[in-house]
C-alpha positions in Angstrom: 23.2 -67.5 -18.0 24.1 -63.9 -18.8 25.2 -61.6 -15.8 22.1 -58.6 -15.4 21.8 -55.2 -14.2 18.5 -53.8 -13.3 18.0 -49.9 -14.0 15.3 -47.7 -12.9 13.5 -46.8 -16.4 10.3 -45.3 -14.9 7.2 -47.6 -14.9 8.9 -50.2 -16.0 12.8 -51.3 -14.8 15.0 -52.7 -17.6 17.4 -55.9 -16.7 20.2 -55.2 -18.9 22.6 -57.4 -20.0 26.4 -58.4 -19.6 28.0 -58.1 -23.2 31.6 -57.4 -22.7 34.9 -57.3 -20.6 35.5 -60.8 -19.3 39.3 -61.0 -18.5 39.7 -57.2 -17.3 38.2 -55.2 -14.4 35.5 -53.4 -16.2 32.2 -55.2 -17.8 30.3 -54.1 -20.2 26.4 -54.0 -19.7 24.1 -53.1 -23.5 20.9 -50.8 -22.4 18.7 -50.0 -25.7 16.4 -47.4 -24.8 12.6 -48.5 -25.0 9.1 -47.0 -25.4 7.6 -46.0 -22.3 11.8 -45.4 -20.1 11.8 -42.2 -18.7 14.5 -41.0 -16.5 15.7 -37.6 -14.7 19.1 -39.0 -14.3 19.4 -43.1 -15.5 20.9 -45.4 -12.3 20.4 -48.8 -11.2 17.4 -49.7 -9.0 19.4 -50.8 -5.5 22.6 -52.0 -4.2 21.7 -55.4 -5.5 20.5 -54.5 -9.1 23.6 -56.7 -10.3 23.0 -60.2 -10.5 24.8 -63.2 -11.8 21.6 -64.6 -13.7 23.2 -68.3 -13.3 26.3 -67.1 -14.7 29.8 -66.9 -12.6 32.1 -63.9 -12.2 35.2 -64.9 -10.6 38.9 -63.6 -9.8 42.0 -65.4 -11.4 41.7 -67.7 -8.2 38.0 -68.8 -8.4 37.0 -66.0 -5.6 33.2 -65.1 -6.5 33.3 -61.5 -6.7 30.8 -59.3 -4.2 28.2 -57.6 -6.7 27.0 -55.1 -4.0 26.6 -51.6 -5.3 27.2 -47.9 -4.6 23.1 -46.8 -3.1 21.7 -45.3 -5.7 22.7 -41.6 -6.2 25.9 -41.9 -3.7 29.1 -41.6 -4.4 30.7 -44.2 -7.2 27.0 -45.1 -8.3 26.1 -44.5 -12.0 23.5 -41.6 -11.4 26.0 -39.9 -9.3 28.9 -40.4 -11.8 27.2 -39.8 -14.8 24.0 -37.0 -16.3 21.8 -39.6 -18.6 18.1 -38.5 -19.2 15.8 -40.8 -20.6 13.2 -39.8 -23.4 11.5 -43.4 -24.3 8.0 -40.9 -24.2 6.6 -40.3 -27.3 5.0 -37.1 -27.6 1.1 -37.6 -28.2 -1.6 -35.3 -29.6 -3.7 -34.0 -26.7 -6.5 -32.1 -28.4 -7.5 -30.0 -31.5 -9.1 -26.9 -31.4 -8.8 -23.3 -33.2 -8.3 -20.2 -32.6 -10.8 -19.1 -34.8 -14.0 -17.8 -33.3 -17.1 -19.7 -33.1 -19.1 -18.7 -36.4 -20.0 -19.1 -39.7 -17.2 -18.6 -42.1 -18.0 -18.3 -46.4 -16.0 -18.8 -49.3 -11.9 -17.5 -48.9 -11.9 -16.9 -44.9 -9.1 -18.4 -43.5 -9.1 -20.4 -40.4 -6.6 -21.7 -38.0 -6.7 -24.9 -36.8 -4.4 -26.1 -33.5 -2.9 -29.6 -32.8 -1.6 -29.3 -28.9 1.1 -32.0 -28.3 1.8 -33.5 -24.8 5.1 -32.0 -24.9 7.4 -29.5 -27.4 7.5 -30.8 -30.6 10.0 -30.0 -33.8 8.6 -29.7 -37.2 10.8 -30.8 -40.2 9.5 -29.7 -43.7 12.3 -30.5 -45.3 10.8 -33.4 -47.4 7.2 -32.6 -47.2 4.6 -30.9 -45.2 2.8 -32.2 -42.3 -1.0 -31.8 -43.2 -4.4 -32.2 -41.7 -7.5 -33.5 -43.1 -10.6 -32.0 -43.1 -14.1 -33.2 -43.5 -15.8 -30.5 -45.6 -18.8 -32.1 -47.6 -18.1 -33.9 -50.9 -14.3 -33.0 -50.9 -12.4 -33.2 -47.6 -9.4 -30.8 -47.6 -6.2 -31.7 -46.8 -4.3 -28.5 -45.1 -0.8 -27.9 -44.3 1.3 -27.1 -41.6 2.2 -23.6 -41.1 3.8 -22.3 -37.7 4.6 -24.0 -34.2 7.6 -25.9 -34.8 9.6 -25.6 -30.7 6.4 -25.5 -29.3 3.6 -27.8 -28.1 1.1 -26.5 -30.5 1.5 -26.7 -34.3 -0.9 -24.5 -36.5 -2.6 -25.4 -39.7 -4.4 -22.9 -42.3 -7.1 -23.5 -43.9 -8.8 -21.4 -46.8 -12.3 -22.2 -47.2 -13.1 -23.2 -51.2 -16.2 -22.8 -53.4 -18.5 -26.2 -52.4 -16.9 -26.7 -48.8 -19.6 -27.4 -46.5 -19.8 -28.4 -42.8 -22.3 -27.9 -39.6 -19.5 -28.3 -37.7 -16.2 -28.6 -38.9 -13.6 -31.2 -37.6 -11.1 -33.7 -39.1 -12.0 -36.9 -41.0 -11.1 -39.5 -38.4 -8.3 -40.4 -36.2 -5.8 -41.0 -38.8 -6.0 -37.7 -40.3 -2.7 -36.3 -39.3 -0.2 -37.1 -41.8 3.6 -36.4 -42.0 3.6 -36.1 -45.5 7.5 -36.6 -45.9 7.8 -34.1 -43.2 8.8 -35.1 -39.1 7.7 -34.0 -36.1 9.8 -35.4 -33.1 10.6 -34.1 -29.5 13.9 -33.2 -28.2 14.9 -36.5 -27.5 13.9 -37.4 -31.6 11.2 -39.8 -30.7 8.7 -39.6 -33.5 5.5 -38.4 -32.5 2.2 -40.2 -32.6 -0.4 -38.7 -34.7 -3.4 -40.6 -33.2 -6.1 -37.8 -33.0 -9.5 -38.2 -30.9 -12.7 -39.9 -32.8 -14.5 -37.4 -34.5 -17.0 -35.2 -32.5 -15.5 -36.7 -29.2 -13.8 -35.2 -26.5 -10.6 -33.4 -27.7 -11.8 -33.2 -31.3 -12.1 -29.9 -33.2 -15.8 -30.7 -33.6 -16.7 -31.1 -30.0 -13.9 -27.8 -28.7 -15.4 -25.4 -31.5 -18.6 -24.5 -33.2 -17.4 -23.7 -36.9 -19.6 -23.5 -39.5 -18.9 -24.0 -43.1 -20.5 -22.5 -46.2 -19.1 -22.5 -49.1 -21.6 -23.1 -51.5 -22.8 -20.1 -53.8 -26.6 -19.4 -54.2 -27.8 -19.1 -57.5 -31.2 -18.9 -58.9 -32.8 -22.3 -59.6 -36.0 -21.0 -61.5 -38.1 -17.3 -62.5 -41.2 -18.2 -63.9 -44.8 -16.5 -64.1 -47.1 -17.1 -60.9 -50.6 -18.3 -61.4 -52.4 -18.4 -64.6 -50.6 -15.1 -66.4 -53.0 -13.5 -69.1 -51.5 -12.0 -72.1 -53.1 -9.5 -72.0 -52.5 -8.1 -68.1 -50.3 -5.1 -67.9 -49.0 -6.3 -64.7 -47.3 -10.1 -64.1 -46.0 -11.5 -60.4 -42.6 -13.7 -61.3 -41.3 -16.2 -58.8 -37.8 -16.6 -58.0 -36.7 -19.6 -56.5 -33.0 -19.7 -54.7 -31.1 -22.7 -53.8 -31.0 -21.7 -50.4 -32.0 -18.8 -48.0 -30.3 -15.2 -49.2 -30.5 -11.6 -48.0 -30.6 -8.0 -49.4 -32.8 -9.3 -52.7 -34.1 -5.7 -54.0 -36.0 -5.2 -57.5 -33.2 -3.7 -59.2 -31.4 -7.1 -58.8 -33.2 -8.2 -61.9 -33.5 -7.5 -65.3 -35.8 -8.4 -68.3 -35.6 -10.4 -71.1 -38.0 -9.8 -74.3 -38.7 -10.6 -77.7 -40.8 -8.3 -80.1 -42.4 -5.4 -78.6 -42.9 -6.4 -75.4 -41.7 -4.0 -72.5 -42.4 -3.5 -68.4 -41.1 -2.1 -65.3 -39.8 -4.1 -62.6 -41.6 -2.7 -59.6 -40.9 -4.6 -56.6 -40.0 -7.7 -54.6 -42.1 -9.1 -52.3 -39.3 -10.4 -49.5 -35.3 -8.9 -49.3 -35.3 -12.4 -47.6 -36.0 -15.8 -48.3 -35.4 -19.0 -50.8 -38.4 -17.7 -52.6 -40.3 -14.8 -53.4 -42.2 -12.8 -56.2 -41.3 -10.1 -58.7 -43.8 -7.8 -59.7 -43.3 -6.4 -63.4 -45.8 -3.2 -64.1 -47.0 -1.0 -67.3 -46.3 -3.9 -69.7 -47.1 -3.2 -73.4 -46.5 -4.4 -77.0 -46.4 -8.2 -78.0 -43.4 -11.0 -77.5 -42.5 -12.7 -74.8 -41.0 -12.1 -71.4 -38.9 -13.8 -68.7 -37.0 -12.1 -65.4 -33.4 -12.8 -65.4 -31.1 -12.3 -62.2 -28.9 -10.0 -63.2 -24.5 -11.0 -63.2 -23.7 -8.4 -60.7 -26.0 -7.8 -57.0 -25.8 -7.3 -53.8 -27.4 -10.7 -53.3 -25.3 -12.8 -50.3 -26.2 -16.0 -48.4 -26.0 -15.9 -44.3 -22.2 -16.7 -44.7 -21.7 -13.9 -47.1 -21.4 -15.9 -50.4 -22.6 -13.7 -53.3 -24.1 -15.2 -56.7 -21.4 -16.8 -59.2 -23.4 -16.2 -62.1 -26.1 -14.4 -64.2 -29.4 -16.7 -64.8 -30.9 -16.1 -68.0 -32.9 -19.5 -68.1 -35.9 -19.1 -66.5 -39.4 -19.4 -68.1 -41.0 -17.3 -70.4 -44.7 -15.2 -70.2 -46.5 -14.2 -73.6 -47.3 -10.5 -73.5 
């Protein structure tokens, strides 16, 4: 057998073995550091950690030598005579969060989004960016690392895009952290694990915040005559229909389009609020045709704050 030596690694003790030294007055024991040793200051477990394993050491004259050891921590015994901390503990993500207030964010707010460690963590960028993925609607978005490095919490920015959409934002599962070419390591250099919590479960973004995504634009998805329009009425209701609930909708948001003769007033809107609602046009006269466009530039927003992209000049026409 090989000779052993027991040291106190934490949870778990670690019988090291005898590699070296036979024929002088000093062997050699080989300790490689596993995951999970931990250790203020590294020394053997008791004055009997050292045990021949059924192997033999002897003097030149066959004399068994005594393996009693130094107690632990007294004078002559490893942890007195040497200053070896063990790190075998990986650091582990604890939570994710943000420091962003609960709310409802729109199209180019930026958020920041917090991974807290279980201990201080160093962030290498040197070949790549850690990044974070996101679960916002048909694209995810993948964010990057940007401040934390010495620290136990590492910050990552995101920029909310046109078509990002989430009730309440979090990552896209538990393998979402990435070290894309980058490291992140404790003091010791133990990698860390980038396990995160299940998504909406305790210590996810989704169940520690309330963020609300909107990044989708309205826009106008119809105008077209209400009712049965007569071409001869001097007065014709339009309804507008939005792809979603907007604000601050006012007459002057519109604008009409005509062929021939034909000419109006736009004179009001039924609701400033609303997916839908009707356009009066007034003191029509001459003969063509007519249609109410949304004009390029309002004062048209969503709840979040997204304005209209675009003009819409497609909606249907009334004879006049």
């Amino acid at each position: 057998g090989t000779p052993q030596l027991t040291l106190e690694t934490g949870t778990t003790d670690r019988a090291i073995n005898y590699t070296s030294g036979s024929g002088t007055s000093t062997l050699t024991f080989t300790y490689t550091i596993q995951a999970g040793d931990t250790s203020a200051d590294l020394d053997y477990i008791s004055t009997t950690a050292l045990a021949l394993n059924g192997s033999t050491i002897r003097d030149a004259a066959g004399n068994n030598a005594t393996l009693t050891l130094a107690t632990p921590g007294s004078v002559n015994s490893l942890g007195a005579n040497k200053n070896l901390v063990i790190d075998g503990v990986a650091p582990q993500v604890s939570s994710v969060t943000s420091s962003t207030a609960n709310g409802t964010y729109k199209i180019g707010d930026v958020m920041s989004i917090q991974v807290n460690f279980s201990e201080t963590v160093t962030v290498n960028t040197g070949g790549g960016t850690p990044q974070l993925t996101l679960e916002t609607g048909t694209t995810d978005r993948a964010i990057n690392y940007s401040s934390g490095s010495g620290t136990s919490t590492l910050t990552f920015s995101y920029t909310i895009q046109t078509g990002d959409n989430s009730s309440d934002l979090d990552y896209v599962g538990t393998n979402s952290m990435a070290l894309n070419g980058g490291t992140i390591r404790d003091a010791a250099g133990n990698n860390a694990v980038l396990t995160l919590a299940s998504p909406g479960a305790a210590n996810s973004l989704g169940a520690n915040k309330a963020l609300v995504i909107d990044g989708v634009v309205p826009f106008v998805t119809s105008t077209a005559p209400s009712g049965g329009a007569v071409s001869t009425a001097t007065s014709v209701d339009f309804t507008v229909n939005f792809n979603e609930s907007v604000n601050i909708v006012s007459y002057d948001d519109f604008i009409l389009g005509t062929t021939g003769t034909a000419s109006g007033t736009i004179a009001s809107v039924s609701a400033s609020t609303g997916s839908s609602m009707t356009v009066t046009v007034s003191g029509i006269t001459g003969n063509g045709t007519m249609k109410l466009n949304l004009k390029a530039s309002t004062n048209i927003v969503a709840p979040a704050g997204n304005a209209p992209s675009a003009a819409y000049t497609s909606g249907s026409t009334d004879t006049i």
